[in-house]
C-alpha positions, -999 to +999 in steps of 0.1 A: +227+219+120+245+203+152+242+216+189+280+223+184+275+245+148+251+267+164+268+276+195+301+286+168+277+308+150+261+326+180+299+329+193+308+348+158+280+371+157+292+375+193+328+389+184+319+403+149+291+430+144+264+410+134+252+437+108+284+437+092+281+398+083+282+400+043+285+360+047+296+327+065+315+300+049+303+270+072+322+239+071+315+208+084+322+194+124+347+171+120+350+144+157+378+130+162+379+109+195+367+130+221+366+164+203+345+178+179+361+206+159+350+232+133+359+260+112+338+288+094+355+318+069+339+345+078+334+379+056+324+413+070+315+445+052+342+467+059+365+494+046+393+494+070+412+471+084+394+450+111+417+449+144+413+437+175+402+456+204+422+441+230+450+416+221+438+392+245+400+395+236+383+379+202+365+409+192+371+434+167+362+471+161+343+477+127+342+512+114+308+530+109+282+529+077+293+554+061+330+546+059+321+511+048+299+529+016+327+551+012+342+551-025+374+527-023+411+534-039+422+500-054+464+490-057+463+515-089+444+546-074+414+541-091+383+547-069+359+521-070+322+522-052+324+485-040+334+481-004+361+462+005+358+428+028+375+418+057+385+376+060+382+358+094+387+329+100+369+310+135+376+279+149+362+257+177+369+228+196+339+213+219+353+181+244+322+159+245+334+130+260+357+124+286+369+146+323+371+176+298+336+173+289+320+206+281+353+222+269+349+252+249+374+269+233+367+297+204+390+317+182+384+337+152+412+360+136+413+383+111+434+370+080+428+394+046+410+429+032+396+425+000+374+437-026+339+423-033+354+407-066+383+384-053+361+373-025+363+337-040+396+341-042+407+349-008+382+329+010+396+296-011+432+309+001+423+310+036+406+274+039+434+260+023+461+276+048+433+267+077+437+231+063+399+229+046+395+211+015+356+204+015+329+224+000+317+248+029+280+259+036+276+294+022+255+312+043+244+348+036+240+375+057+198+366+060+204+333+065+232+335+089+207+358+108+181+329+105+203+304+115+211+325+152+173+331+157+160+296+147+168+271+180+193+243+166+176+216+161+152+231+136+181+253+114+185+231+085+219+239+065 
């Protein structure tokens, strides 16, 4: 795991409820010139919508456990036991070269609900609008936890 990587993951579990991780979808840094980019799908265990708490601000309100373990209504009424997910998708560019070195800049936005079952799905949906056609690093909930505990240069993914 890069220097770069890390920093994005610690800046999710930053904006996200890190509890609420159900998984990260990791894919590789790309550099191009002076600028080291990334992007990461990330999905949260949640039964409501995930919205922001101030438009200007990256983080988002989660509602509590028991809501999230509530039984779910599906398009056809039926109630189902399986929570439903919330899709984010985070980016980051790093400037590592140049007058801008040392350029952060982070955004993660919320992109689709869905249940436990279309999870592939959606998440295949949302790398292709984000303009991701590699195979990403899953990363469950444990490891994600792992992987902001562990210091960088020892995380292997």
């Amino acid at each position: 795991m890069t220097e770069s990587q890390h920093r994005f993951l610690k800046e999710i579990a930053d904006r996200a409820v890190t509890g609420r991780i159900a998984e990260v979808r990791l894919y590789p840094t790309v550099r191009v010139g002076q600028v080291e980019s990334g992007v990461a799908i990330v999905a949260l265990e949640v039964a409501d919508v995930v919205t922001p708490i101030d438009p200007d601000a990256d983080q988002v309100t989660v509602p509590d456990r028991e809501s999230v373990l509530a039984p779910v209504a599906d398009a056809e009424g039926v109630v189902t036991d399986h929570p439903r997910l919330s899709i984010l998708t985070a980016h980051f560019r790093h400037t590592v070269k140049g007058p801008d070195r040392g350029k952060w800049e982070f955004a993660m936005v919320h992109d689709a609900d869905a249940p436990i079952e279309t999870i592939e799905s959606v998440v295949r949906g949302v790398a292709r609008r984000a303009g991701e056609d590699g195979e990403p690093e899953l990363l469950p909930a444990d490891a994600f936890q792992r992987a902001l505990s562990e210091p960088w240069w020892t995380t292997t993914t």
